[in-house]
N, C-alpha and C positions, 0 to 999 in steps of 0.2 A: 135608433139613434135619436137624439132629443134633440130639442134648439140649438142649445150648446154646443156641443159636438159640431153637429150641421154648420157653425162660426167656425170656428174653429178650423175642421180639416176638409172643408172643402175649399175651392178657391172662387175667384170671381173669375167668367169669360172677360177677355180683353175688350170686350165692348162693355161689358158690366164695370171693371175698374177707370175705365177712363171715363164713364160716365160719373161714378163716384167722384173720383179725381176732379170731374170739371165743378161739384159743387161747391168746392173749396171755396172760401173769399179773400184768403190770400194775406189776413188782416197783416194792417201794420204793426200790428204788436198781437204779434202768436200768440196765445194762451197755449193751445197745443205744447210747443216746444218747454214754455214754462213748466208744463205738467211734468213734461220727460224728465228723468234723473239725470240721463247721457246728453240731456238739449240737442236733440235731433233734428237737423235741420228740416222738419216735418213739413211745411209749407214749402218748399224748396223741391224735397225728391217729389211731392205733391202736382206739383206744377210741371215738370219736368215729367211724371205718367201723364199728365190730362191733354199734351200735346202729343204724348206717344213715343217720347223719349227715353225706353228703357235703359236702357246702356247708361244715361245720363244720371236717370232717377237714381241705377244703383250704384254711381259713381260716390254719390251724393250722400246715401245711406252709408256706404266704407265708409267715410271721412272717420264717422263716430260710434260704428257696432262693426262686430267682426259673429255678431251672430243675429242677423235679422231675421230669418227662417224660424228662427226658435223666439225670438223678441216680438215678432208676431203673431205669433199663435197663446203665450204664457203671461207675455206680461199682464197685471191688471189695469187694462189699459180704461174701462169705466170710471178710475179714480185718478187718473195720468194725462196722457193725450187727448183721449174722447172724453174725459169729465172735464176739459176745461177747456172743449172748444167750443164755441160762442153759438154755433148750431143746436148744441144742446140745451137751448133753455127754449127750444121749440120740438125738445124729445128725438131730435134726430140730427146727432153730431157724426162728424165727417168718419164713415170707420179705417180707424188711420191702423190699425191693426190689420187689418183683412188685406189693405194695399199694402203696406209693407211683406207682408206674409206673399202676395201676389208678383211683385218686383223681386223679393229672393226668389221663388219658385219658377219666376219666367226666365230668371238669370241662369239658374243653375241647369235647369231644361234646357237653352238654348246655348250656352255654353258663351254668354257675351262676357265678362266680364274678366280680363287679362290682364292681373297688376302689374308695374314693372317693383321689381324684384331688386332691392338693391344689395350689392356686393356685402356679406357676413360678416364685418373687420373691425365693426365699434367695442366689442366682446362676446365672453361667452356667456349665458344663463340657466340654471336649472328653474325648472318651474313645478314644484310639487300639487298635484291634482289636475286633473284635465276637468273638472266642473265651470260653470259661468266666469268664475275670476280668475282660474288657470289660463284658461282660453282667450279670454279678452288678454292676458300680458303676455299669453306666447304670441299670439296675433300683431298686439299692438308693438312690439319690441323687434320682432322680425319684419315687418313695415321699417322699423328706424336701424334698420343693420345691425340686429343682435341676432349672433346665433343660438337659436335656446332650443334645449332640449324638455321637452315635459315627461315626468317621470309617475306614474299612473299603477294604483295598487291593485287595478281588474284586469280584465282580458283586451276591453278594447277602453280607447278613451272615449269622453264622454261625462264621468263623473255622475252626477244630481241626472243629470239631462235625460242619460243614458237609463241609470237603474233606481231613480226615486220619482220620475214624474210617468204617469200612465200611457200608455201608448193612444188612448183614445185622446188623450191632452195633447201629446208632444209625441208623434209618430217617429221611433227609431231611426229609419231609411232620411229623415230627415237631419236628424243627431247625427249621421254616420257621415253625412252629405257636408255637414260643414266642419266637421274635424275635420275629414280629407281635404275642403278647401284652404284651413289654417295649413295643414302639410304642404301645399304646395306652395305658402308662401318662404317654406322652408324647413317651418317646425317640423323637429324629429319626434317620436311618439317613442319611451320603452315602455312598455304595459307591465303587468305580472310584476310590477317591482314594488316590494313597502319599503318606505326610507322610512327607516328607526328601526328595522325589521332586515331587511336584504342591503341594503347600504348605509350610510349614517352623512347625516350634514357632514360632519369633519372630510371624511372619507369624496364627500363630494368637491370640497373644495380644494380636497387632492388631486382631483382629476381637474382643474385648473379651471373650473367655474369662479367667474367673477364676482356673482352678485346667484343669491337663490332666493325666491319666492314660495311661500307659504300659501297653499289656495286649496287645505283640504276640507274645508266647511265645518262643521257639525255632523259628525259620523259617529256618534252615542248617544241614543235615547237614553230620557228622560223615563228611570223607572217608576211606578205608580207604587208605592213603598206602604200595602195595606197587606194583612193576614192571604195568605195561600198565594203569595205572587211565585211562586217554585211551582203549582203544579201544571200539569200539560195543558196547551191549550191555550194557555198567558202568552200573546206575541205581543214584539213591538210592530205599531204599523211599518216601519222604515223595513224592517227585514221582511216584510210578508210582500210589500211591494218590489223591492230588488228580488227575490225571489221570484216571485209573476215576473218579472224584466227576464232574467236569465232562462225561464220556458219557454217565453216568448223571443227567444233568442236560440232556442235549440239546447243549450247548455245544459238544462236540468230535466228529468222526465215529468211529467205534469204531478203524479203523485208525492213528490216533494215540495211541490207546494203545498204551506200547509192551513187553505180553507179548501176542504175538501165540496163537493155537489150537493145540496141537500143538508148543510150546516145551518145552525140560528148564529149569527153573528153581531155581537155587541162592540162599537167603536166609542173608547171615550178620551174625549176631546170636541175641540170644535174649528183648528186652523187648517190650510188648505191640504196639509198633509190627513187630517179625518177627513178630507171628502174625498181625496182621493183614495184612500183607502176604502170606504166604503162603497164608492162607485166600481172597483176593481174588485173585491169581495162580490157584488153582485155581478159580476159578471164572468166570475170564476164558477158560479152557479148556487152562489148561496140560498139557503129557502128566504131569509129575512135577513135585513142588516138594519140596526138600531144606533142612532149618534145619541151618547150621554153626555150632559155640560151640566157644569155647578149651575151656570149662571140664564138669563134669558138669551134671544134671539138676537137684542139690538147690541149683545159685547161680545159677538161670536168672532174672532180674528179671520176666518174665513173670508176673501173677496166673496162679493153677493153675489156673482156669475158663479162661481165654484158653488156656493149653497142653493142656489136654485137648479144649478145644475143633476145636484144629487137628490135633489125632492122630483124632480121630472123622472131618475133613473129608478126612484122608489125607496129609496133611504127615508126610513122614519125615523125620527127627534123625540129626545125625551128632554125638557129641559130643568130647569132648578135640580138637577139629579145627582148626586155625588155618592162617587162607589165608597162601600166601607170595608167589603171583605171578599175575595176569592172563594166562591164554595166548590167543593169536591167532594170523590169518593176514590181510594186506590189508587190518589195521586192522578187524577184526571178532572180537570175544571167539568162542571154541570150546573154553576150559575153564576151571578153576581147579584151578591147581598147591596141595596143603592141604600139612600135616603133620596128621596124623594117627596117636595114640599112637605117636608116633616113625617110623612109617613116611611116607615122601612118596609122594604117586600126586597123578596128574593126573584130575580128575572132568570128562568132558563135559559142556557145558552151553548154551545161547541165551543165557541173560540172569541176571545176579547183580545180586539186589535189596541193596544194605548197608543194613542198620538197627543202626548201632553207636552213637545217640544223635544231637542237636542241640545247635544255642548261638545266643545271642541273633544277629539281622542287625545290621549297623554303618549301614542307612539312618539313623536317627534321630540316633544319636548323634553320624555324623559332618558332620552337617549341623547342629548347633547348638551353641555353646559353653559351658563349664558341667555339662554332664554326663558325672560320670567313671563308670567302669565297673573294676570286678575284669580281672584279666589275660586271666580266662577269658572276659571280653566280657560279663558279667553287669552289670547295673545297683549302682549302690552305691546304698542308701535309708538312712535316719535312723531311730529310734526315735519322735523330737519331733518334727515330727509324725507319726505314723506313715506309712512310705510315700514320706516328700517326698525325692525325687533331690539330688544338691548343685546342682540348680540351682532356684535360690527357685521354688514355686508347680505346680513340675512334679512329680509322683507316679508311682511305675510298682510293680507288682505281678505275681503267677505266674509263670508261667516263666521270665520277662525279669529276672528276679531272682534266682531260682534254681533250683537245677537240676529238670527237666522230672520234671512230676508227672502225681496224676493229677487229673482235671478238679474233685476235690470238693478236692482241698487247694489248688487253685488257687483255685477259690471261698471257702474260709476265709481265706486270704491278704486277698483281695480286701473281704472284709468290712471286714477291722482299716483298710486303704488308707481306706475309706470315711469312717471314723471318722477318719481323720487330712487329710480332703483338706475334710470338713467344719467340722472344728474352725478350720484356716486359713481359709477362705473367709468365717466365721465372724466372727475374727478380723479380716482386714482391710476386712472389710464395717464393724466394729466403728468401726476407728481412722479410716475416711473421712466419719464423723459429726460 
């Protein structure tokens, strides 16, 4: 286990985070909270652990996350909270990640945190995808008396959480921990169900849903569109890691995952989705894993904890490199033809992971009329109400929207959604009186 990891999924003893906690200084004008997208009252649940005030601290934390557990261990929080707190210009800023992570963990351990729950009677809602922004509006909507149902195209919800982020990033038992705390604020879960597939928007608003929300992300890679992208051995990273997710889950036997023990593995790309796949590749037992980028170190979209993270696990960098061909034989990959600083060579290889980005899937859209989308396959939303699709009553947010983030600005997105899907429902609750 490296640095990273060791951040990560370990926690601090309650003498260790109150001690954290007392360095704060409390400033009059947080930076902290400025860095946050959700404006977390960070100096606040802060003050509230350095006294010893759990219950309090994660009273404090609700107001504005309905996923702290998970906001604590993912966010990049070196360019967020901890990059703009004022301890850091002495290299050692307050790690507001690890107490946040420590105040859910001692919450959910100790079982303090008892919301009151109010009566179901403002309306009903669908909520398509249990990922970051599904989560934050069934969360946030059943807090304000909406009954909402999340409707979820896997086995459990969870979404991104569940089967794109690595277990050594974002430990499962934790994912599973706070869907089931969203359930008991009410939200109902149906799993195994595709809308545009197994029910259709229409069909939902037959079952007398008020208002439905749009929160399935980017669930289509981005093909790498060069000579032999057909033969075996060409993955997208997104399905090689959901893949490792459902082994790791029981669901699939290890042999269909498919980096086999003893593979040379090439990943090209360079954002947080190539490190996690190359850090998963290595520890699926690859012989070698290799990251290709067109470009240098200093344009790699990668948070710099994620790339140092995978130079510690043993990922090697190839940089100025851009693939030009797929080589094979019998319909089975055995290299990639690059350019590299102007020279071409051919790199052997098993299996070339691409992590060149996603875009929104066309199940939804093209199974209902009404809803237009940007060229790029993005959702088009409104300002009035915030979030509402051009099709009356329907709402979509985070990535389905625009382009793929990271899970906390997809939750800030998701907030404003909130606010504009309650104002309608609001609204035509109003005019049926």
């Amino acid at each position: 286990m490296n640095d990273q990891e060791n951040y990560v999924n370990t926690s601090f003893t309650m003498k260790e985070a109150i001690a954290e906690a007392q360095r704060c200084l409390n400033c009059k004008k947080p930076m902290c909270r400025t860095g946050c997208p959700i404006e977390n009252e960070i100096p606040d649940f802060i003050h509230q652990l350095s006294k010893g005030n759990l219950g309090e601290a994660r009273k404090i934390l609700a107001e504005k996350t309905n996923l702290p557990a998970v906001c604590g261990r993912v966010c990049p929080h070196e360019t967020q909270c901890e990059g703009h707190c004022v301890l850091g210009k002495k290299g050692k800023p307050i790690r507001v990640g690890k107490l946040e992570q420590f105040v859910a963990d001692f919450d959910a351990d100790m079982g303090l945190t008892r919301e009151n729950i109010p009566p179901k009677t403002r309306g009903n809602v669908a909520v398509i995808g249990s990922g970051p922004a599904g989560l934050t509006v069934a969360g946030d909507l059943a807090h304000m008396g909406f009954n909402v149902t999340v409707f979820e195209g896997e086995e459990e919800p969870g979404g991104v959480l569940l089967y794109g982020i690595p277990e050594f990033r974002l430990p499962k038992d934790v994912v599973r921990r706070e869907t089931k705390r969203i359930a008991e604020l009410g939200v109902n879960y149906t799993c195994n169900t595709r809308v545009g597939r197994d029910i259709t928007i229409d069909q939902l608003f037959e079952r007398g849903y008020d208002a439905i929300f749009i929160g399935t992300g980017t669930a289509v890679s981005k093909e790498l569109n060069i000579p032999g992208k057909e033969l075996k051995g060409v993955l997208q990273s997104h399905y090689f890691l959901r893949m490792v997710a459902l082994h790791e889950s029981n669901h699939i036997d290890r042999r269909e995952v498919p980096v086999a023990e003893g593979d040379t593995v090439l990943v090209i790309g360079a954002g947080n989705v190539a490190m996690d796949a190359s850090r998963t590749a290595l520890r699926m037992g690859a012989k070698s894993v290799t990251v290709l980028y067109r470009e240098g170190l200093d344009t790699i979209s990668a948070a710099q904890v994620e790339y140092e993270g995978a130079v510690a696990d043993g990922t090697k960098f190839m940089w100025n490199t851009s693939p030009v061909e797929y080589v094979g034989s019998d319909g089975v990959l055995k290299g990639l033809k690059v350019n590299s600083d102007g020279t071409e060579l051919i790199i052997p290889c098993d299996k070339v992971l691409v992590a060149i980005g996603a875009k929104p899937a066309k199940l939804i859209v093209s199974t209902t009329k009404g809803i237009e989308v940007s060229d790029s396959g993005y959702v088009i939303t409104k300002q009035k109400p915030y979030g509402m699709t051009t099709l009356k009553g329907v709402f979509a947010g985070g990535d389905v929207v625009h382009q793929p983030a990271t899970v906390v600005l997809a939750m800030k997105e998701a907030k404003k959604v909130v606010a504009g899907i309650a104002a309608y429902v609001d609204a035509v609750k109003l005019l049926e009186l």
